[in-house]
C-alpha positions as CSV (number, residue, x, y, z in Angstrom):
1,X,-8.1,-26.4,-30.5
2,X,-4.7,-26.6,-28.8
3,X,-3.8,-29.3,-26.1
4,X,-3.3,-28.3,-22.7
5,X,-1.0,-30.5,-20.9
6,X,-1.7,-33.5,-19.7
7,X,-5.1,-33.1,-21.4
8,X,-6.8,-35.8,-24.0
9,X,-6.5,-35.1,-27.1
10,X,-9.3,-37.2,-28.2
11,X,-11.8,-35.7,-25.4
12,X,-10.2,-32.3,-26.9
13,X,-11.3,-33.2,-30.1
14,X,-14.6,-35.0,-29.4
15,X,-15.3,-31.5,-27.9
16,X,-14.5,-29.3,-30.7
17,X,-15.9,-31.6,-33.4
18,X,-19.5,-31.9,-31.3
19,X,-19.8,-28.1,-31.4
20,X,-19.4,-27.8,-34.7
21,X,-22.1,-27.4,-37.3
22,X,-22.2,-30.4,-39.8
23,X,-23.2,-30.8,-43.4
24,X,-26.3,-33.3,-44.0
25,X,-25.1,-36.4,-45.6
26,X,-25.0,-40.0,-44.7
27,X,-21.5,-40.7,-43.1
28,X,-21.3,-44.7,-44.2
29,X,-19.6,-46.8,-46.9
30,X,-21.6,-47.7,-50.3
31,X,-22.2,-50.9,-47.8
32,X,-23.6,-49.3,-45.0
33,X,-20.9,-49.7,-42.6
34,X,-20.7,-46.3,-40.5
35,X,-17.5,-44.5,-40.6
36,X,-15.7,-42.2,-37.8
37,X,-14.8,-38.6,-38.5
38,X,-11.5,-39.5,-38.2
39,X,-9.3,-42.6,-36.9
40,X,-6.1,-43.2,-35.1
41,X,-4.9,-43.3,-31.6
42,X,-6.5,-41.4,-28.1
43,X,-3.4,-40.0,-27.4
44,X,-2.6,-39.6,-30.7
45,X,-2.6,-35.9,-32.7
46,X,-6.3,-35.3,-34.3
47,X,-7.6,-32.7,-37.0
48,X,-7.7,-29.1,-35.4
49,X,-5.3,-29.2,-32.7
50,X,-1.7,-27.9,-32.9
51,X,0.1,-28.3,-34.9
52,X,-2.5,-29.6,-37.3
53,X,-0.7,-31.8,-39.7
54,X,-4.2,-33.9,-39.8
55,X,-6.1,-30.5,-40.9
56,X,-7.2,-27.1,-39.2
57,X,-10.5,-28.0,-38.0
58,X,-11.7,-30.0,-35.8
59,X,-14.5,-31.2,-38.7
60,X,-13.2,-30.8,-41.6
61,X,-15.1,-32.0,-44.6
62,X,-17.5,-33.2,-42.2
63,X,-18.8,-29.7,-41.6
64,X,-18.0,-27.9,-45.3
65,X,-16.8,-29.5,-48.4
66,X,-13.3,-27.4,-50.0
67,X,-15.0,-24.6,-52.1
68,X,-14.5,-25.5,-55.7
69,X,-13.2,-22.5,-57.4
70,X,-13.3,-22.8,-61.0
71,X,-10.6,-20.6,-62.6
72,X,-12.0,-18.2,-65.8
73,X,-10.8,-15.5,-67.7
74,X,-10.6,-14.7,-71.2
75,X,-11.3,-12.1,-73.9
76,X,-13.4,-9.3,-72.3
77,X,-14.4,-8.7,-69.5
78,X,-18.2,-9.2,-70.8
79,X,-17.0,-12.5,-71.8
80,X,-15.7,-13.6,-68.9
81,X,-18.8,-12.6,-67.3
82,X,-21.2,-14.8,-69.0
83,X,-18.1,-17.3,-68.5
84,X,-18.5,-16.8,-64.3
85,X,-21.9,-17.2,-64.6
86,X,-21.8,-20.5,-66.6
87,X,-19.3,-21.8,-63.9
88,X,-21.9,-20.2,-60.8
89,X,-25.3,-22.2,-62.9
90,X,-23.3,-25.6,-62.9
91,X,-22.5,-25.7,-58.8
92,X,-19.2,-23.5,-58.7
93,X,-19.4,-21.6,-55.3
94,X,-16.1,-19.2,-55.4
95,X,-14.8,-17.4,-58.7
96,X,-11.3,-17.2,-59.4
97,X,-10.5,-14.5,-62.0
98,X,-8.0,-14.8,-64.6
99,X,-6.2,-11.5,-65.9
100,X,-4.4,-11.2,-69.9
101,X,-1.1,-10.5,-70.0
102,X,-1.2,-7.3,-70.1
103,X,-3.0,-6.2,-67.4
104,X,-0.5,-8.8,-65.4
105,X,2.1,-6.9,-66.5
106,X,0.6,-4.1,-65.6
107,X,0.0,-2.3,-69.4
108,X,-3.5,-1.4,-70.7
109,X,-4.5,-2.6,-74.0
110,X,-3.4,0.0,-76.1
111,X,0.3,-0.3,-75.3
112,X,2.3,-1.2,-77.7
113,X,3.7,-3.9,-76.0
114,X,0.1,-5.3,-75.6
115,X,-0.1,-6.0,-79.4
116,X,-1.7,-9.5,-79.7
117,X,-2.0,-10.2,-76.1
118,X,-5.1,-8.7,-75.3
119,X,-7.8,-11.0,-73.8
120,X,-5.7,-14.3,-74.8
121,X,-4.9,-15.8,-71.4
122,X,-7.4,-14.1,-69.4
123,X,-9.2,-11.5,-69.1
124,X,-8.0,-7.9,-70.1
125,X,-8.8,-5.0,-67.6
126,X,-7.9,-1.5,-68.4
127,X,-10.3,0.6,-66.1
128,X,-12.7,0.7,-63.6
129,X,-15.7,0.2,-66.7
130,X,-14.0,-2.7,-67.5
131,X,-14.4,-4.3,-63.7
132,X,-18.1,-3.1,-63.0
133,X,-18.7,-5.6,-66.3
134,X,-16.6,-8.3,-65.2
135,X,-18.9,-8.8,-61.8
136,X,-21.8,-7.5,-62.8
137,X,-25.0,-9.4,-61.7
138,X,-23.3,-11.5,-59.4
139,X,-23.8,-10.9,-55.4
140,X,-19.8,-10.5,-54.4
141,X,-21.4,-10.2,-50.8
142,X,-22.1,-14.2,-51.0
143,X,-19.9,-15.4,-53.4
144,X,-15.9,-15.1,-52.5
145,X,-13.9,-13.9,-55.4
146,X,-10.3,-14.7,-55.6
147,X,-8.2,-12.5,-58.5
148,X,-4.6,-14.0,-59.6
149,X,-2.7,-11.0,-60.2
150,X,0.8,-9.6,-58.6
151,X,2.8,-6.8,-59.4
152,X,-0.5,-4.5,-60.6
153,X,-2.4,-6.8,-57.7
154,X,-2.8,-2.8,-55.6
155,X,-4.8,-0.8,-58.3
156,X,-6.6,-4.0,-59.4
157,X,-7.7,-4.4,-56.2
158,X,-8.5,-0.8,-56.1
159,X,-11.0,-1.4,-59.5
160,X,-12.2,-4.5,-57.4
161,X,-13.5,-2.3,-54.3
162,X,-14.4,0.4,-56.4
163,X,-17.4,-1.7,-58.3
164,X,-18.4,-3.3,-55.8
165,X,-19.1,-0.5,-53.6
166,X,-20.4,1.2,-56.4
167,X,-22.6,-2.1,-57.1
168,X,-23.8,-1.8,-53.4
169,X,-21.7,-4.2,-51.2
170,X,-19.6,-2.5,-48.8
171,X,-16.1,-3.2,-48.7
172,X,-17.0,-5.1,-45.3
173,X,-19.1,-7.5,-46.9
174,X,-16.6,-8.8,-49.4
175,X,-14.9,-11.9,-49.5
176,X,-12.1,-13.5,-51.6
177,X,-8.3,-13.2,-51.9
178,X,-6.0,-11.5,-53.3
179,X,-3.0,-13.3,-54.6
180,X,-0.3,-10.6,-54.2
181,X,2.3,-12.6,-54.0
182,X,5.4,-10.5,-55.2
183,X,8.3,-12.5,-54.1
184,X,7.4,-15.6,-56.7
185,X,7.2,-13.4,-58.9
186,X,11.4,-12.7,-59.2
187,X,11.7,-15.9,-58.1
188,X,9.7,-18.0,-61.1
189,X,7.2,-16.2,-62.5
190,X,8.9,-13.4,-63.6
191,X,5.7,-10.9,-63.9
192,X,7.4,-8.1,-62.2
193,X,7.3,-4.6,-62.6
194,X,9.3,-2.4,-59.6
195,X,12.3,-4.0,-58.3
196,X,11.6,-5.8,-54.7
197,X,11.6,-3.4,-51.9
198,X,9.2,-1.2,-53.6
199,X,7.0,-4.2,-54.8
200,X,6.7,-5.2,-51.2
201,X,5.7,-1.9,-49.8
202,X,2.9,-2.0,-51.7
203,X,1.7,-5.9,-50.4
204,X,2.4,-4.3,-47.2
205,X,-0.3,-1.7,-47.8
206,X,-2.7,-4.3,-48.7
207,X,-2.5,-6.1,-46.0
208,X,-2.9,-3.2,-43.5
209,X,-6.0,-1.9,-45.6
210,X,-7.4,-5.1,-45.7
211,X,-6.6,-5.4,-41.4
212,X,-8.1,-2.0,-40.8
213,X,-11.5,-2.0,-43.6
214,X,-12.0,-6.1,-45.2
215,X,-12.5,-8.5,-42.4
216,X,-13.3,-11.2,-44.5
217,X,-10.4,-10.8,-46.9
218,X,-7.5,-12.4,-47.9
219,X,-4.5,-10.1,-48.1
220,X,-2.3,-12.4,-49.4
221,X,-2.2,-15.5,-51.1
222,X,1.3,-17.5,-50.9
223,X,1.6,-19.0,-53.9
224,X,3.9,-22.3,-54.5
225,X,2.2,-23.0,-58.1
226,X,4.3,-20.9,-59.7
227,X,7.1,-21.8,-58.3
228,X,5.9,-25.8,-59.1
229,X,5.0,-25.4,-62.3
230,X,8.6,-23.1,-63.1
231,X,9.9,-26.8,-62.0
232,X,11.2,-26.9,-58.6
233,X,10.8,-29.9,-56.2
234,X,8.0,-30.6,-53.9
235,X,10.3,-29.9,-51.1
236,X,11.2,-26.6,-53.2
237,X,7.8,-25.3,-53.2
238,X,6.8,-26.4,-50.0
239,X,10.2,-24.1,-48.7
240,X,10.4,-21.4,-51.0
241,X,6.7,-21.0,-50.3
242,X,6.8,-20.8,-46.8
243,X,9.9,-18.8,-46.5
244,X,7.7,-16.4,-48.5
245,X,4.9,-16.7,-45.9
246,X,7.6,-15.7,-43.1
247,X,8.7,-12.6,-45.1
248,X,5.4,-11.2,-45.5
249,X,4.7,-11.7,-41.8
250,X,7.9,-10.1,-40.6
251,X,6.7,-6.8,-43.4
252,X,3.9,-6.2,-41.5
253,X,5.0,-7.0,-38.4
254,X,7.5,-4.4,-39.0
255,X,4.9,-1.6,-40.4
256,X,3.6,-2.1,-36.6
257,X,0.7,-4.6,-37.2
258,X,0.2,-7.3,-34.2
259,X,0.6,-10.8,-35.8
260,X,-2.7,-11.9,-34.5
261,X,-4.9,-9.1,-36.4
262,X,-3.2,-10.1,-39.9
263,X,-2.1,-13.4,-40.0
264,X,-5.2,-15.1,-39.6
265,X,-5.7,-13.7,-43.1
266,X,-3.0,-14.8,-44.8
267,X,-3.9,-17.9,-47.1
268,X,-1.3,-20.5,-49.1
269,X,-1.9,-21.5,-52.7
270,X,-0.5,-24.9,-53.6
271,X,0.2,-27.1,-56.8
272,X,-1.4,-30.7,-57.0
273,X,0.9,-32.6,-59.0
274,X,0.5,-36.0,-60.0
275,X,2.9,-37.6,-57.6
276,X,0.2,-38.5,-55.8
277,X,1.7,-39.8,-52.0
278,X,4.4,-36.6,-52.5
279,X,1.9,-34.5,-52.6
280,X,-0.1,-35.0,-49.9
281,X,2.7,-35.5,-47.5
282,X,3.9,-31.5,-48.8
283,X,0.6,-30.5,-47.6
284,X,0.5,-32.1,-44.0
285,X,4.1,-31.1,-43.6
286,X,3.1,-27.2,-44.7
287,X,0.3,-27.3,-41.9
288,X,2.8,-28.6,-39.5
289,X,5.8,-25.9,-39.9
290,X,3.7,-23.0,-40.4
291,X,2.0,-23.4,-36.9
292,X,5.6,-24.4,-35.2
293,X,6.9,-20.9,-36.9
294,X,4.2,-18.7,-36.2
295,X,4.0,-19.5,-32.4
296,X,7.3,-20.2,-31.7
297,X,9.1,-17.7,-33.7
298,X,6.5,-15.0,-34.1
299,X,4.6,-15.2,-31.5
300,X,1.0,-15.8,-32.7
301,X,-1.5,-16.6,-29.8
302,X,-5.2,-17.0,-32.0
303,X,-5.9,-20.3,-33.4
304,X,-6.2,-19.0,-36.6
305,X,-2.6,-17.4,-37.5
306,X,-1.8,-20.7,-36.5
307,X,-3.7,-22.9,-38.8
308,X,-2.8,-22.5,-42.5
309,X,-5.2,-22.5,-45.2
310,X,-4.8,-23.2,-48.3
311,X,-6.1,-23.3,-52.0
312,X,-4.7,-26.2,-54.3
313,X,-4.8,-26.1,-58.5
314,X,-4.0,-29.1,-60.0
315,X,-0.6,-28.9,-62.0
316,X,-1.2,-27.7,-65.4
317,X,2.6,-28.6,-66.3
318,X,1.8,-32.3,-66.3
319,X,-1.6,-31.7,-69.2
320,X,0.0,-32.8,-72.2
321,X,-1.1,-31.2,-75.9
322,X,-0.9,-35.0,-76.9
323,X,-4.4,-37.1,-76.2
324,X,-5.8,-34.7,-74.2
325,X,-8.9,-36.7,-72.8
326,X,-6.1,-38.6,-70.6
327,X,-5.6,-35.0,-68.7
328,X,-9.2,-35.9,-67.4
329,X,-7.6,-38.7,-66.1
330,X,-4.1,-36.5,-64.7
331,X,-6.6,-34.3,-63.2
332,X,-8.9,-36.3,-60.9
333,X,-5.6,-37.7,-59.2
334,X,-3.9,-34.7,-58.6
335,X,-7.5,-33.6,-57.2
336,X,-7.8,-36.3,-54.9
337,X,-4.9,-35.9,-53.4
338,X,-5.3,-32.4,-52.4
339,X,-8.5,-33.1,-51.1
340,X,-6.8,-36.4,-48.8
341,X,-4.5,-33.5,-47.8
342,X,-7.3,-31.3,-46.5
343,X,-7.2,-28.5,-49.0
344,X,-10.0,-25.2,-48.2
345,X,-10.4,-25.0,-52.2
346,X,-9.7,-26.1,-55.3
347,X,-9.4,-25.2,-59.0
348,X,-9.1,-29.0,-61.5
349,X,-7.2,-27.6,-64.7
350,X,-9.3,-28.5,-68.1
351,X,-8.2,-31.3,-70.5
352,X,-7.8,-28.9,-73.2
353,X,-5.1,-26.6,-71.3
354,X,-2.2,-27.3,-72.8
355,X,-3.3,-26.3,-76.3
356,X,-5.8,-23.1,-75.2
357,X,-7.9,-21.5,-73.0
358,X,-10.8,-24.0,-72.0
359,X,-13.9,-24.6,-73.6
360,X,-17.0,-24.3,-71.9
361,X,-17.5,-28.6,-72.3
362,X,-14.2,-28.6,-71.1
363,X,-14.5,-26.4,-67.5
364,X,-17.4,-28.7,-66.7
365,X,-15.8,-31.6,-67.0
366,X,-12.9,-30.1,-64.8
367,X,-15.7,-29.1,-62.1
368,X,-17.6,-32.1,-62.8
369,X,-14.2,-34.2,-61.3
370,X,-14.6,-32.4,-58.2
371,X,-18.0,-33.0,-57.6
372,X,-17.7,-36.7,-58.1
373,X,-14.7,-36.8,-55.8
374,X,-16.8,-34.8,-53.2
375,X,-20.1,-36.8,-53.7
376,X,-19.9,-40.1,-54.7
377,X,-16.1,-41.7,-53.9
378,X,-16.8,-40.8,-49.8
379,X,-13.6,-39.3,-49.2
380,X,-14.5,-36.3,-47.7
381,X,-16.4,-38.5,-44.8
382,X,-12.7,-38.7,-42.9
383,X,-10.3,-36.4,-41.9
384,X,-6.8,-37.2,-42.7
385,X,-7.9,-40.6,-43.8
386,X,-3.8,-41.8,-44.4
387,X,-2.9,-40.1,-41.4
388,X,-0.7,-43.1,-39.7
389,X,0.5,-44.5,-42.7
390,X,4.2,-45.6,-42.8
391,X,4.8,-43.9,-46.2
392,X,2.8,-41.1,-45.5
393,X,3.9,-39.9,-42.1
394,X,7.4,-40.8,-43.2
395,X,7.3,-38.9,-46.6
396,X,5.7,-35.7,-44.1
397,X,8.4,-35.8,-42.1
398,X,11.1,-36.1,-45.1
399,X,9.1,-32.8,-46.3
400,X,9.6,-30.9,-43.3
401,X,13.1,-32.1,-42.5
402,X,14.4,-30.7,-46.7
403,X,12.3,-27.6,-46.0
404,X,13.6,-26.8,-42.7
405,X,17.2,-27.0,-44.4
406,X,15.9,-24.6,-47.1
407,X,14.9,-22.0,-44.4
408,X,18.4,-22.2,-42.3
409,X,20.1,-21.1,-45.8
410,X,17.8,-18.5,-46.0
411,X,17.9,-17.2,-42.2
412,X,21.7,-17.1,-42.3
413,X,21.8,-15.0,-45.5
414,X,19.4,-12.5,-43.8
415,X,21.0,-11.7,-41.0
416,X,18.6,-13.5,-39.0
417,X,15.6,-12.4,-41.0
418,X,13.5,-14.3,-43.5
419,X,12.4,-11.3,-44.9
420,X,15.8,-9.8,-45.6
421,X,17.0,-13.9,-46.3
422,X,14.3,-14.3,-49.3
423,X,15.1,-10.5,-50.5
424,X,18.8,-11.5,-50.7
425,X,18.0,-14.7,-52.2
426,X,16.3,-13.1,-55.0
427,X,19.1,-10.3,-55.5
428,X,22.0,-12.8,-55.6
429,X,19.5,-14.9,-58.2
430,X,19.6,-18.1,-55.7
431,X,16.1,-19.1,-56.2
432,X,16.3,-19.2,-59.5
433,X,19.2,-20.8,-60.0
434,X,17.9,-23.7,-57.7
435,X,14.8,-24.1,-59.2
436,X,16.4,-24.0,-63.3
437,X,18.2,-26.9,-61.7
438,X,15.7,-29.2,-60.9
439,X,13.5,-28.2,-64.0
440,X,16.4,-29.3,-65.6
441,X,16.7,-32.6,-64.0
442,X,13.1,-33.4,-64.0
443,X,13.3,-33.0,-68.0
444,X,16.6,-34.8,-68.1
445,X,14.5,-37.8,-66.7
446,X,11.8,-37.0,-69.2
447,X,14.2,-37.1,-72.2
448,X,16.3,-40.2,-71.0
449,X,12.6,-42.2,-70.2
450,X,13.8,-42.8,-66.6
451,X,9.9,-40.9,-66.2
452,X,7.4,-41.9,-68.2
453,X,5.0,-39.5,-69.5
454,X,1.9,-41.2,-71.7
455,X,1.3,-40.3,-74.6
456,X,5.1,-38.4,-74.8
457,X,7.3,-40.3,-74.4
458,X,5.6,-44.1,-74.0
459,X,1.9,-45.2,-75.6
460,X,1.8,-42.6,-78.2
461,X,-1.1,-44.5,-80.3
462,X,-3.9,-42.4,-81.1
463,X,-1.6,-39.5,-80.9
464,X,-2.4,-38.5,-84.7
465,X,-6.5,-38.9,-84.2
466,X,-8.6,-35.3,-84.5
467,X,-7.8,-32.6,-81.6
468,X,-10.9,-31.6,-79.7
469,X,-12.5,-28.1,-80.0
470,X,-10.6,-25.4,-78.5
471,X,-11.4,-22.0,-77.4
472,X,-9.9,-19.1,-79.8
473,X,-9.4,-15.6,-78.9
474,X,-9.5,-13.2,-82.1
475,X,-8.3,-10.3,-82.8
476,X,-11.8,-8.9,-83.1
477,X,-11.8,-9.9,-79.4
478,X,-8.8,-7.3,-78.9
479,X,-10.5,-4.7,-81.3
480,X,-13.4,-4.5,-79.0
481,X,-11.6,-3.9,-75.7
482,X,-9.5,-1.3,-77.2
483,X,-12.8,0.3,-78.3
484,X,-13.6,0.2,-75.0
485,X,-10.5,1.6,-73.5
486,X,-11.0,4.5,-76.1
487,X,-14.6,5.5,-74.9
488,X,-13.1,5.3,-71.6
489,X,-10.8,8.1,-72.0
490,X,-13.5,10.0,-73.7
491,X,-16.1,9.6,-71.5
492,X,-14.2,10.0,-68.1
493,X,-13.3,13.8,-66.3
494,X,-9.8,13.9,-67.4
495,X,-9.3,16.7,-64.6
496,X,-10.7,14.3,-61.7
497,X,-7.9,11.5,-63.3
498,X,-5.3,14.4,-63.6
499,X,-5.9,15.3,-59.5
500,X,-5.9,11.6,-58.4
501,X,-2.8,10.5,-60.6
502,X,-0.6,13.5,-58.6
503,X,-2.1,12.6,-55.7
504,X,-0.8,9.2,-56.0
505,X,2.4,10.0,-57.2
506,X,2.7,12.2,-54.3
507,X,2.1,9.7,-52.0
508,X,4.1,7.2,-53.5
509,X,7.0,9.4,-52.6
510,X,6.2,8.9,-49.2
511,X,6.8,5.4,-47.7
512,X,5.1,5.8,-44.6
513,X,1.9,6.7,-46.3
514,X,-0.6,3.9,-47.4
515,X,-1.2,4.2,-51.0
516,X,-4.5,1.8,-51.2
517,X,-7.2,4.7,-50.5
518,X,-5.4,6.8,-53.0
519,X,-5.4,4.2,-55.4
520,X,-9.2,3.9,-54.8
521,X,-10.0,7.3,-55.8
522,X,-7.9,7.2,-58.8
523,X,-9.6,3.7,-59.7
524,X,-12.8,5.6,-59.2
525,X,-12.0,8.1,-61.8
526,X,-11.7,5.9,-63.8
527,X,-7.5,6.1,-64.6
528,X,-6.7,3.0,-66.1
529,X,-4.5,0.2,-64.6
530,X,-1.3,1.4,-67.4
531,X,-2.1,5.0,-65.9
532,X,-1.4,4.1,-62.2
533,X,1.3,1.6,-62.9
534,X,3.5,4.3,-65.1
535,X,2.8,7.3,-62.1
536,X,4.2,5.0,-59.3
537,X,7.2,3.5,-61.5
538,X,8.1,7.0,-62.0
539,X,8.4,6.9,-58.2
540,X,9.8,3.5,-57.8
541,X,11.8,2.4,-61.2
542,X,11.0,-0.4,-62.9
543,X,12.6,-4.1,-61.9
544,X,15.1,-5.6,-64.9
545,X,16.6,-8.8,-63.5
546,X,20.4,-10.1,-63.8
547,X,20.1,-13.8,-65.6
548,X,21.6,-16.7,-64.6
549,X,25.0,-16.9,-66.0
């Protein structure tokens, strides 16, 4: 809730916080002593009021506990399934689905270029089949599903609605996020397939579709990991990311969309490194500029495009292949301190993840780290418990000062736009070039031992002892979904494909037209993800970047 002037802000608060619904638990230390939902002074600025650098509720943790969304893909799409369940049986409560390679990319199994790719990294989807086995037996009406895909995010998303609609939850009903996030994509990522403008049409046609039919869905998910773990600064991915929030809110405010009925679904995916103060300063300081932005420079009125949300992975960069068990360790840090920064979710990276995809022993362990932070160390009892600090509050406002630089670059080189400014700054390869910069100094520092890294570059004993287990994907694995993708093709009504594809490809052509329902029908044929992909590029080119020179 917003202050009014001249209003208390702990009365405000007292308010909000008593209305709320809270969770069952025993709010004292291990010694009994009670503890306050949160601390600080009256007048001071309190958890759910603008511009909600202590957190964007009122209650916080007091009321829910971050969902902990255990990220899974691998092989097919059948063994990924059992894989979901696993993580559902020991206390998960959201799903966060990996995709392969290729279906990132946007290429179904049997393309050539898919050759020895196929179900490695994540999961491979080709078609609609391959979907309605990913999810099947799981109620996508009461658990939220979040899918990390980008450039082939549209028809994916397509698949996605498809099943479940098919599986007999309406559209309505579902809940997730969609990652979408195109513009990282050029900028560190690099799984692009159209060139800019036409990649952001299509996010733009999301998040109408999801405005007009999917109240409970996230559109967009603005994604500094990638960006963090291509090895910019904090400050880097708290601006870059951010900048990319504006330019997605100023694309569909331009396709006519009132801030107010999208932005509130707009969500922010951030990296928990293991500088642990940093880190949590990045997230107070994101909470603060978004809300400044969005009422002062957009215009949002609802409480909700003002409050961002955000889902936090811990950084999979700093798991080292040497001594893995101490990634357990790496891990739980980087956990806690997105959950001292108030994170909504939250994925802990497996010890083995530097070498392969996780065991089963191994995701456990990972979720097992976030229970134990949520249950037993009492964190979770106080909002913005280092609210007040020196360091922090100082380090916060260091954050926002280096960001805020970051977005008058960009704003001049638009014209006065963000969207145009992070277009630009893509084109003219600035992004990149800043953030090869500081991956480059950061492993300068590695290299020289100004950083220590252990079990790298400092306490190497015990580096030579066994490896654990690890998770192999086979090329049996890849025989089987190409089996699959073959009875596919011969099973479908190659006629019913045939219509939809044209039809899509006619629409494409057309920029004022929305492609998602078209891509529904097509998905609903059963064309597969490669089939879509190549009728659209045929429509918009295909994006081949300029390096760095």
């Amino acid at each position: 809730m917003s202050n009014s002037a001249g209003a208390d802000p702990r009365a405000i608060w007292q308010e909000a916080f008593g209305s709320s619904r809270h969770r069952d638990a025993d709010f004292t230390t291990m010694s009994g002593i009670p503890l306050d939902a949160v601390y600080g002074p009256d007048d001071g600025e309190f958890p759910g009021q603008y511009p909600y650098t202590r957190g964007p509720y009122a209650s916080m943790y007091r009321s829910k506990l971050w969902t902990m969304r255990m990220f899974a893909g691998f092989g097919t799409a059948d063994d990924t399934n059992w894989r979901f369940k696993e993580i559902i049986r020991a206390g998960g409560d959201g799903l966060s689905t990996a995709f392969d390679m290729p279906t990132l990319l946007g290429l179904d199994s049997d393309d050539p270029m898919s050759l020895g790719e196929v179900g490695r990294c994540g999961v491979a989807v080709d078609s609609l089949a391959d979907m309605e086995d990913l999810y099947r037996g799981i109620d996508l009406g009461e658990i939220t599903t979040s899918m990390t895909i980008n450039s082939p995010a549209a028809p994916i998303f397509a698949m996605f609605v498809a099943q479940a609609e098919r599986a007999g939850t309406h559209r309505s009903r579902l809940g997730g996020t969609l990652q979408n996030d195109i513009l990282k994509e050029y900028q560190a990522q690099k799984e692009f397939v159209f060139p800019p403008r036409q990649s952001m049409r299509l996010v733009r046609d999301t998040i109408s579709f999801t405005a007009a039919e999917m109240p409970r869905w996230h559109s967009v998910s603005i994604s500094g990991y990638h960006i963090r773990e291509a090895g910019s600064t904090a400050a880097e991915e708290l601006a870059f990311t951010l900048a990319n929030g504006f330019a997605y809110v100023e694309l569909a405010m331009q396709a006519g969309l009132p801030i107010d009925t999208f932005a509130p679904r707009l969500s922010f995916f951030f990296n928990a490194h293991i500088d642990f103060f940093e880190e949590i300063a990045k997230y107070r300081a994101a909470r603060r500029i978004w809300a400044r932005w969005m009422k002062e420079r957009y215009g949002a009125v609802s409480e909700r495009s003002l409050q961002l949300r955000f889902h936090t992975q811990t950084a999979g960069v700093s798991l080292t292949a040497q001594q893995p068990e101490v990634n357990i360790v790496r891990t739980a840090i980087e956990a806690l301190a997105g959950v001292l920064g108030g994170t909504q979710s939250l994925h802990t990276n497996s010890m083995d993840e530097a070498i392969a995809l996780p065991t089963e022993r191994a995701a456990r362990i990972a979720l097992r780290t976030q229970q134990v932070i949520a249950y037993e160390t009492n964190v979770a009892h106080v909002a913005d418990p280092l609210g007040g600090s020196y360091f922090v509050e100082s380090l916060t406002d260091e954050m926002e000062r280096q960001a805020e630089a970051i977005f008058e670059h960009l704003d001049t080189i638009g014209g006065g736009s963000m969207l145009e400014g992070c277009i630009q700054g893509i084109e003219d390869n600035w992004f990149q070039g800043r953030i090869a910069d500081s991956a480059y100094d950061l492993e300068r520092s590695f290299n020289d031992g100004r950083r220590i890294i252990v079990g790298v570059n400092r306490f190497t004993e015990g580096n030579d002892e066994e490896q654990i287990p690890v998770l192999r994907i086979t090329n049996e694995d890849e025989a089987r979904q190409l089996k699959r993708l073959d009875k596919v093709r011969t099973d479908r009504n190659q006629a019913a494909v045939d219509e939809a594809l044209t039809r899509l490809g006619a629409q494409a052509a057309d920029p004022e037209i929305n492609l998602m329902p078209a891509l529904v029908d097509a998905a609903q044929s059963y064309a597969t993800l490669g089939e879509m992909m190549a009728t659209m590029a045929k429509v918009f080119g295909r994006h081949v970047e300029v390096p760095v020179i």
